[in-house]
N, C-alpha and C positions, 0 to 999 in steps of 0.2 A: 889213604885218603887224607884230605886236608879237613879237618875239624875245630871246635873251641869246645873245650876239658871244662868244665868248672874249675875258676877261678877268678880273684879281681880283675887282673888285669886283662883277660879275654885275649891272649895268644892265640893265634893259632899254628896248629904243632901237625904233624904227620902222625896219623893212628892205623892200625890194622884196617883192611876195608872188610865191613860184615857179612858175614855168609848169613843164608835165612835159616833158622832152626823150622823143624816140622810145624806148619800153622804160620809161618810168615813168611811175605817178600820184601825184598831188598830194592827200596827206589833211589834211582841218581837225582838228588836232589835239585834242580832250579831253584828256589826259593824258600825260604823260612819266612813264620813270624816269629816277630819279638813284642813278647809279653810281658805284666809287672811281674808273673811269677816268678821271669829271668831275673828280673833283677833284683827280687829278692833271694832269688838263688844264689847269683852274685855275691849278696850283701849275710850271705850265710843263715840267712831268716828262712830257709823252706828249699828243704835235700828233698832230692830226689826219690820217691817209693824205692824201697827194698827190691833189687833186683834191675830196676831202670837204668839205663846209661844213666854216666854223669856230667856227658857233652850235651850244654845248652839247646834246648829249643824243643815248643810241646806242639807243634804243627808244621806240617811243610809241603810242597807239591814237587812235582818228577814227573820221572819217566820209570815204570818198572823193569829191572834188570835181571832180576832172577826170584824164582819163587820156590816153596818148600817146599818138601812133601806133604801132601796131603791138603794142600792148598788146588781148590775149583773156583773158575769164573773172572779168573786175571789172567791176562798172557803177558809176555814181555813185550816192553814198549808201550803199554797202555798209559796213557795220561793222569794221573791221579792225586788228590792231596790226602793227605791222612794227620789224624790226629795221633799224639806219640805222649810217652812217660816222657819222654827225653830224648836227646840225640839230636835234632832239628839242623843245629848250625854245623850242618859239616855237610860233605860232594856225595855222601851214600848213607843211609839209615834202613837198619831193620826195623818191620812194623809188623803186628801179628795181624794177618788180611781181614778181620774182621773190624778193622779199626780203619782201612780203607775206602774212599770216596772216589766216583770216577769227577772229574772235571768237568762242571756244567756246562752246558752247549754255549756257547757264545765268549767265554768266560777265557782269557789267556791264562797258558801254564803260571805264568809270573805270580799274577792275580789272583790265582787260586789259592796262594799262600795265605791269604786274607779274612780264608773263609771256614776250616777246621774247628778252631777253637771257638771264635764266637759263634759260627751257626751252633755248635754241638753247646756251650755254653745256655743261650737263648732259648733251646727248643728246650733243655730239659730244666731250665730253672722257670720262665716266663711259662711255658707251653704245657709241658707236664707234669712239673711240681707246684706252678703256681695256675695253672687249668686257668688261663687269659680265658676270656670266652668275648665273643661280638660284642660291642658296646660298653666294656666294662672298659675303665680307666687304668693304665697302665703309668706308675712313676717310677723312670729310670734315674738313677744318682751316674755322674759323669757321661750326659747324652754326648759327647763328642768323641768318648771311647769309643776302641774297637768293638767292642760287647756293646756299648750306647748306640750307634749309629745304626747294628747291623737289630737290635731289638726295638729302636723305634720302626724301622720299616717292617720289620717282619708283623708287629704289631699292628702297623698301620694296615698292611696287608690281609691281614685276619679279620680288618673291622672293629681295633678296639680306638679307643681316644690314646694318647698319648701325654704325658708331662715328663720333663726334661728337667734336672739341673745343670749347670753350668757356671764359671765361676767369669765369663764377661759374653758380649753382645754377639760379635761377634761367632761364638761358637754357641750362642742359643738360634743368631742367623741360620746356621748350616745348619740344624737340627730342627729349623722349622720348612727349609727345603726338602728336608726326608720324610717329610711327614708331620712330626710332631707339631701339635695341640695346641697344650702348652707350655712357655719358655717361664722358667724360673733363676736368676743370677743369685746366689747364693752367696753371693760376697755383702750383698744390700737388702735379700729379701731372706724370710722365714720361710721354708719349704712349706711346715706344716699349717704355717698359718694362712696361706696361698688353697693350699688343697683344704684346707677347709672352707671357705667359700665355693668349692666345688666337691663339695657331700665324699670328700675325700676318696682314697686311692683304692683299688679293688686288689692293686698288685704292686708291692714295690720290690724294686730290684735294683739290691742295695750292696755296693763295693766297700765302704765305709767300714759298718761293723759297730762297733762299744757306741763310739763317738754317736750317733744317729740314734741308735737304738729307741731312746724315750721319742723322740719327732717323730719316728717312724711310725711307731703304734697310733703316735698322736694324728698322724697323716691320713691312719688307714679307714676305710667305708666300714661296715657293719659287714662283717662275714668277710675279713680283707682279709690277704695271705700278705705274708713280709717274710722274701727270699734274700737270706742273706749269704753273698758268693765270696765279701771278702772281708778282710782287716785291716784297710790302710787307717782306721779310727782306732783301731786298740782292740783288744779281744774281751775286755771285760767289761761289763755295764749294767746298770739298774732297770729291771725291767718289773714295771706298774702292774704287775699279775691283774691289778682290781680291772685296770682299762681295757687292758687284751678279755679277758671275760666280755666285762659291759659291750665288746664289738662283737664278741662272738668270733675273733679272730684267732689267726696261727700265723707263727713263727717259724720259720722253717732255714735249718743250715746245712749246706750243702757244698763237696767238692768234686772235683773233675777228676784232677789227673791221679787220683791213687784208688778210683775205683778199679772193679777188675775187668778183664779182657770183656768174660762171656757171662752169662749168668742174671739175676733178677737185678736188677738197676745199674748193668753194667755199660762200658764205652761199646759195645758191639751194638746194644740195643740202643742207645743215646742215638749212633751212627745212622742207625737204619732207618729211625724217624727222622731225623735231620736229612737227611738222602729223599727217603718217600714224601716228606709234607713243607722242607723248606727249598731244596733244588728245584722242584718244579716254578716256584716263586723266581729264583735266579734266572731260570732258564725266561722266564714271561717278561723278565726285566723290573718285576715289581721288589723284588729285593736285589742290589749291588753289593761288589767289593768296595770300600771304601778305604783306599791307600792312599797315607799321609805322605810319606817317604818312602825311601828308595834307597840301600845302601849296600856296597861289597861285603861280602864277608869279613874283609880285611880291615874294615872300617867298623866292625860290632859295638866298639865303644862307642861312639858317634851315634850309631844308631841306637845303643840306651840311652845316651846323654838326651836324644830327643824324647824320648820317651818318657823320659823321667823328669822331665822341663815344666810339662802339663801342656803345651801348646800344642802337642801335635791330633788330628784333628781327623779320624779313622786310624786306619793300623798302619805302623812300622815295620816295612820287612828288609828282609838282607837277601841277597843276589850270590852265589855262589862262581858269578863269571862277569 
């Protein structure tokens, strides 16, 4: 099969094609996303879990091709996207089937690539760790991301209010098309000093990290959660113990892809709620894909370089044809 290895330059090189160990199938890939983990994986900032391929890509849709033993409730040929350790960018990936999605009704194979990481992202950091509930205020950092677009609707969807950063008009524009609230430009305005004239955030959900850290608390409502999913700010920071008390609030740090298959907070259970409480959403049309670009597998750099621009505006994926 034709894949991309980890590495800078994103070759793509001929690899063995995967047979399914016991507990997974094997899907022909259509389509990947590309995510910032890629390209930190790229940029050798964030290897692969122990055990994981170390060809590029943490989500993808197909067609299933073969399954393992002891694998129920897939047949071949079934339509499906799956979230993955790794492996994404290449024409065939094993996936252990409890990490499998069928492909929402309405929804094309292509487009399904779009949907893996961020629904499974949103549901367990907004939904379940951060327990959104009706009417409470949701502040997402980078609403025009992939993770931004697909958690201001899901949110919208649920019945909470919504607030957005964004770094120009334009992509606070598209974010108030989805739903969202309110728009905040972060290039001209104070996040937190924004949410505070509105009795601040009940929930933020934060890609940043160190860099945010103090706003964010400063951002939060009384009894506010602050989920934090990444580190493009720096992993270290000062945090005001006195203020997080005085709100009665939590901090909370969480990752995706090196949890385990099955088990208490695993990607199996992530999958299942994401499947039961955000697919029906897709399927109603009240939650979409939102795809930026479009690019071959053969073009993988191109489609980081968009990625990693900041302009692009939902998710990046790659085409295997």
């Amino acid at each position: 099969m034709r894949a991309i290895p980890e590495s800078e330059s994103l070759d793509v090189v001929d690899l063995p094609d995967p047979r399914p160990a016991p507990g997974e199938v094997v899907i022909d890939v259509a389509a990947a996303g590309v995510n910032r983990a890629d390209v930190m994986q790229r940029a050798g900032k964030y290897p692969p879990p122990p055990g994981a391929s170390n060809v590029f890509g943490l989500e993808a849709s197909g067609t299933v091709s073969a399954i393992g033993d002891g694998v129920s409730g897939w047949s071949i040929g079934d339509e499906v996207c799956a979230l993955l350790a790794g492996g994404g960018y290449a024409e065939k990936v094993a996936v252990p089937a409890p990490q499998l999605m069928p492909v929402p009704r309405g929804i094309d194979l292509v487009s399904a690539a779009a949907l893996p990481e961020v629904a499974c992202t949103v549901m367990s950091n907004v939904v379940m760790a951060g327990r959104l509930a009706p009417g409470e205020l949701l502040l997402v950092h980078g609403g025009s991301s992939g993770i931004g677009t697909h958690a201001i609707q899901l949110a919208h969807a649920l019945g909470a209010r919504v607030a957005v950063t964004a770094r120009n008009q334009a992509k606070l524009d598209r974010c108030r098309e989805l739903g969202a609230d309110l728009g905040i430009d972060y290039t001209t305005q104070e996040f937190d000093e924004v949410l505070a004239e509105h009795d601040g955030a009940d929930v933020i959900l934060d890609i940043i990290g160190a860099k945010y850290l103090q706003k964010n608390v400063a951002a939060l409502a009384t009894g506010g959660r602050l989920v934090i999913i990444g580190m493009q700010g720096g992993v270290k920071g000062e945090l005001n113990i006195g203020a997080l008390m005085a709100k009665r609030a939590s901090v909370i740090g969480t990752t995706l892809r090196a949890r385990p298959v099955s088990g208490p907070g695993s990607k199996s259970t992530i999958v299942a709620e994401t499947v039961a409480r955000t697919w029906p959403l897709v399927e109603s049309g009240d939650v979409a894909p939102i795809v930026d670009s479009t690019f071959r597998i053969d073009d993988a750099a191109a489609a980081h370089e968009r990625l990693d621009s900041g302009d692009a505006i939902g998710k990046v994926l790659l085409t295997m044809e």
